[in-house]
C-alpha positions in Angstrom: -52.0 -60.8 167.6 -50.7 -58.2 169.3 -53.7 -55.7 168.6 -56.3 -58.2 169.6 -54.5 -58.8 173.1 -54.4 -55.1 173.2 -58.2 -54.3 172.2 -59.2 -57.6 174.7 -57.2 -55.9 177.9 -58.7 -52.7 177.3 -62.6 -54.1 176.6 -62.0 -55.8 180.2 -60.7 -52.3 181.5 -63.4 -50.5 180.4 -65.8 -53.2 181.4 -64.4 -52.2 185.2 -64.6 -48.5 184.9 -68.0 -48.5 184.1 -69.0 -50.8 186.9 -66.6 -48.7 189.2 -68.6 -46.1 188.3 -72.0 -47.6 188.4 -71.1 -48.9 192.1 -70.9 -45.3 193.2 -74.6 -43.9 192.3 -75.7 -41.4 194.2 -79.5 -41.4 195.2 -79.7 -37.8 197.3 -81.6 -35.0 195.0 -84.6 -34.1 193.5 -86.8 -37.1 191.8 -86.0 -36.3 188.6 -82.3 -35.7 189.4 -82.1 -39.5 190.7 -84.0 -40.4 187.2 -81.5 -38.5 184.9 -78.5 -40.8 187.4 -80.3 -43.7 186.6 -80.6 -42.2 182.7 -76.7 -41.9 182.3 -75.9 -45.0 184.2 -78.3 -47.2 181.8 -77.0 -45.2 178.7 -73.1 -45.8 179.5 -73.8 -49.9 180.2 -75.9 -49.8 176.7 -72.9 -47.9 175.2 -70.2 -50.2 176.5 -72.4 -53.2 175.4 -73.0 -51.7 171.4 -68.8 -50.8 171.8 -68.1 -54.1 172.5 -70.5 -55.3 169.7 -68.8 -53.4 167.3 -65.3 -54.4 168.3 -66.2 -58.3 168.1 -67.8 -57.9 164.6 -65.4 -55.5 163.2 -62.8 -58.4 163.7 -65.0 -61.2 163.0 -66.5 -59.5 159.9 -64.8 -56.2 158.9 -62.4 -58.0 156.1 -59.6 -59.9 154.8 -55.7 -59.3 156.6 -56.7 -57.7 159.8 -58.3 -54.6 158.5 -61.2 -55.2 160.5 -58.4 -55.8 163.5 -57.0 -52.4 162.8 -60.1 -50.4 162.4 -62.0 -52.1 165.1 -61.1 -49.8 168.0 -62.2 -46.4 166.1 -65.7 -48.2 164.8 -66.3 -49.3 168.8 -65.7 -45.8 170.3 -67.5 -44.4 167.2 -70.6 -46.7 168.3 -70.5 -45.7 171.4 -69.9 -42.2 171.0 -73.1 -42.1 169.1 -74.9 -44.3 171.8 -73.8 -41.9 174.6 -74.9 -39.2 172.6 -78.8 -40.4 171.7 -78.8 -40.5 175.7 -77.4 -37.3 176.1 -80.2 -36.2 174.0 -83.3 -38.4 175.1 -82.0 -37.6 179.0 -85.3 -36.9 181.1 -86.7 -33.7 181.2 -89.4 -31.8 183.5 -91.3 -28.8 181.9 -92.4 -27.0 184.8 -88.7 -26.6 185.8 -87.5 -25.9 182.7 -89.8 -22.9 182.2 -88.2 -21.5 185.5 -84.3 -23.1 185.3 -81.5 -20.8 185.0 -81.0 -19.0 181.9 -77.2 -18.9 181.9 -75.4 -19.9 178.7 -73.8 -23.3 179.2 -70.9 -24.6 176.7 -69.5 -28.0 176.1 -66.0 -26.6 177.5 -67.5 -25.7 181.1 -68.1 -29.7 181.7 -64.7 -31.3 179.9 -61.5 -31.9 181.5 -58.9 -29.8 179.8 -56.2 -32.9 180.7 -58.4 -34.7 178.7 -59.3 -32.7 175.9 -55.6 -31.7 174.8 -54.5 -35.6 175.4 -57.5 -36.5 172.5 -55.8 -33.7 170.4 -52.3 -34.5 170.7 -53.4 -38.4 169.8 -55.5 -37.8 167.4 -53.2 -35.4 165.7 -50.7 -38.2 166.2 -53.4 -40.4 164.6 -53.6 -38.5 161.7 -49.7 -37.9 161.2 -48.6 -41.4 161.1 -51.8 -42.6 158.8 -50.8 -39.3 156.2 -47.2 -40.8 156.6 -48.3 -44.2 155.6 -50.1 -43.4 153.3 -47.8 -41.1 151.3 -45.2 -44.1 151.4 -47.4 -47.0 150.6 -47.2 -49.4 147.8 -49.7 -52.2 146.4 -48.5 -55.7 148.1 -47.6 -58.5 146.1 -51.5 -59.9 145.7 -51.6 -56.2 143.9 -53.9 -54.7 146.9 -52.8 -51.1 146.6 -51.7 -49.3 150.1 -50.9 -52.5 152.2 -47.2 -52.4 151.8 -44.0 -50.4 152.3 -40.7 -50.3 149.8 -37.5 -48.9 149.7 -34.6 -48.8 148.0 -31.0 -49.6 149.8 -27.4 -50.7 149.2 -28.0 -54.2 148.5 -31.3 -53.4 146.0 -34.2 -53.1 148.2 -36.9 -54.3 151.0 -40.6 -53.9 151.5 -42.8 -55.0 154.4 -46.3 -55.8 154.5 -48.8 -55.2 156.5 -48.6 -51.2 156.0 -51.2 -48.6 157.3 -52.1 -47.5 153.9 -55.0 -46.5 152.4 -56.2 -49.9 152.9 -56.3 -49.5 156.4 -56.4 -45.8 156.7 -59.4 -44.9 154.6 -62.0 -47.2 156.4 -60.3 -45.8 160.0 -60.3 -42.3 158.6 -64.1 -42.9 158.7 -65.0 -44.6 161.8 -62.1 -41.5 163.1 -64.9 -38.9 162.0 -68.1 -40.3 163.1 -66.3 -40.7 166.5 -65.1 -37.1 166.3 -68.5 -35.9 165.2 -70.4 -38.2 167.5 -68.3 -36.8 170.2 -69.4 -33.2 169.8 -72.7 -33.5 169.2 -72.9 -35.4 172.6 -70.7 -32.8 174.6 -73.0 -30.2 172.8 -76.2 -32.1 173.9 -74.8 -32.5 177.8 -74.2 -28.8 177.9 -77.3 -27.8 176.7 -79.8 -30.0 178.2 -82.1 -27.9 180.4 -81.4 -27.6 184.1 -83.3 -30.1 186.0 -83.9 -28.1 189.5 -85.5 -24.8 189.1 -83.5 -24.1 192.8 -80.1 -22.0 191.9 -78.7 -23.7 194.9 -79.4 -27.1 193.4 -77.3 -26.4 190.3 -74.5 -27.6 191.7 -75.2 -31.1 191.3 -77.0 -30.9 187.8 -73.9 -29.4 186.8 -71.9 -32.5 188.0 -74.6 -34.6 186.3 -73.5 -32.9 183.0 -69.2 -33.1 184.4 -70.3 -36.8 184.6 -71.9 -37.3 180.6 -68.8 -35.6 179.5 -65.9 -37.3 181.3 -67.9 -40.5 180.2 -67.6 -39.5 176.5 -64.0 -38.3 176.5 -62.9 -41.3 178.4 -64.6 -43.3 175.2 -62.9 -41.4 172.7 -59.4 -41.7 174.5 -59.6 -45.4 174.7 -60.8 -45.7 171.0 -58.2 -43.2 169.6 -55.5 -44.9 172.2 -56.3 -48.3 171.0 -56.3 -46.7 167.1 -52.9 -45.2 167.9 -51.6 -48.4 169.3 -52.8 -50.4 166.2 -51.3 -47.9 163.7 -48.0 -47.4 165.4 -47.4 -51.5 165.9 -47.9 -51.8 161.9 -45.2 -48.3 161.5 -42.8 -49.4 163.6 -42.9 -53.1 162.4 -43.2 -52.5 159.0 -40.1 -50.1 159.1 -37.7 -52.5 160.9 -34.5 -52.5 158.1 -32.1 -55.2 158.1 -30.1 -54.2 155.3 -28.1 -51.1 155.2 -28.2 -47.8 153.2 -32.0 -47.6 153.8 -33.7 -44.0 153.3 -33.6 -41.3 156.2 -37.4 -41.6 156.3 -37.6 -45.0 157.3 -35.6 -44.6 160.6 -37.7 -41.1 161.3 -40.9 -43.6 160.2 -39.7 -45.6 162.8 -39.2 -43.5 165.7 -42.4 -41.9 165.0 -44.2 -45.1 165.6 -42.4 -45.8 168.8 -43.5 -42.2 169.9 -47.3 -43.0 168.8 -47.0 -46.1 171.3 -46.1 -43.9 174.2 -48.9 -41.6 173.3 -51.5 -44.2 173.0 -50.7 -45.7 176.6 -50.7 -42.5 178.2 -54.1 -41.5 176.0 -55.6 -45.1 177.5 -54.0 -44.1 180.7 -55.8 -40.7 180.6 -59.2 -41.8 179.7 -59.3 -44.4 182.6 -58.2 -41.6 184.9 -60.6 -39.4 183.6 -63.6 -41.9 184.0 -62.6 -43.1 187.2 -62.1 -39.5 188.5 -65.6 -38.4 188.2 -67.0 -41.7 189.3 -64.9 -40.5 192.7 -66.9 -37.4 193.0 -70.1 -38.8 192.3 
């Protein structure tokens, strides 16, 4: 299947990325700078494991006709998002330097990389166009599952494909689409606010970075999931909306197009993440 091959090449990927990453530890700074490295490092190999968990059994388990395929990227980088975020939030700490740590107001935008962030916008609003399109134009299939197939009307009677990204895929990715979003925050929130490790103003330079590093990771997660998510929804668009008869309804073809243009935004979103991972492993 053409979802599987894509979810498989993109497990491997991230399987590389991290150990790219992990390759390029840097020991220098403070004891308890090295232990909140070590912290982040563990915590993105134990996320990438649970992901990779959660992918195998959403397909093996997650349902009849593939709708454990389809929502099997979004569940993984839900998973992980979650993971990454009870690290962000059990990272080590050291009370005597928070006491005396800088005060200064630290937000989840300070750490993120903008190309990032407005690439996880524009696919997840992507996301969420073609699975509202879908699912204002799905039908129940022939086995009377409501909002697994497509119909429409043309000048020799009609035509209908099935599989269709309707509610009977969209609602269960709809879900795993929020706990990653929420998951997400919360661990950008946690990053930022965590308190600074060295009580030295001239070391806060690389606890910043250490905080750069925990967010990249976590956008770089959510990119591949809502990439892969894209991908997934756009393959079952554009196939389901390929008309061989003529006289077919203007929103088919525009149905069509759109999932052609949700492919191109879910390689470059998969692009994007890897970039953003493997950016800040090179400043490490």
């Amino acid at each position: 299947m053409p979802i599987l091959f894509i979810g498989a090449v993109m497990l491997v990927v991230g399987i590389v990325v991290v150990a790219l990453s992990a390759r390029r530890g840097d020991d220098s700074g403070t004891s308890i700078e090295r232990s909140a490295g070590r912290h982040l490092r563990a915590t993105r190999l134990v996320a990438l494991v649970c992901g990779v968990a959660a992918f195998a059994g959403s397909v093996t388990f997650g349902g009849s006709l593939g709708r454990g395929l389809v929502v099997a990227p979004a569940l993984a980088g839900a998973v992980a998002t979650v993971v990454m975020a009870v690290g962000e939030m059990s990272a080590p700490r050291e009370g005597a330097l928070e006491r005396s740590a800088s005060l200064a107001r630290r937000n989840p935008s300070d750490f993120v990389s903008r190309a990032a962030a407005t690439t996880m916008l524009v696919t997840l609003g992507a996301l969420v166009g073609l699975l509202v399109l879908a699912g204002l134009t799905a039908s129940a299939d022939d086995m009377g599952r409501d909002g697994r197939a497509v119909e429409w009307a043309t000048a020799l009677g009609g035509e209908g494909r099935s599989p269709w990204p309707g509610a009977y895929y969209g609602v269960p990715l709809g879900v795993s689409l929020l706990v990653l979003c929420v998951g997400l925050l919360v661990g950008l929130r946690a990053a930022a606010a965590r308190p600074q490790l060295n009580a030295d103003h001239a070391e806060a330079v690389s606890d910043d970075a250490l905080r750069h590093r925990s967010a990249r990771s976590l956008q770089c997660i959510a990119l591949l999931a809502l990439g892969l998510s894209l991908a997934g929804v756009a393959l079952l668009v554009t196939g389901g909306t390929r008309t061989t008869q003529p006289g077919a309804p203007t929103w088919v073809s525009v149905a069509h197009w759109c999932g052609v243009a949700g492919l191109l935004i879910a390689l470059v979103a998969c692009l994007v993440g890897v970039r953003t991972q493997l950016a800040r492993a090179a400043t490490r």
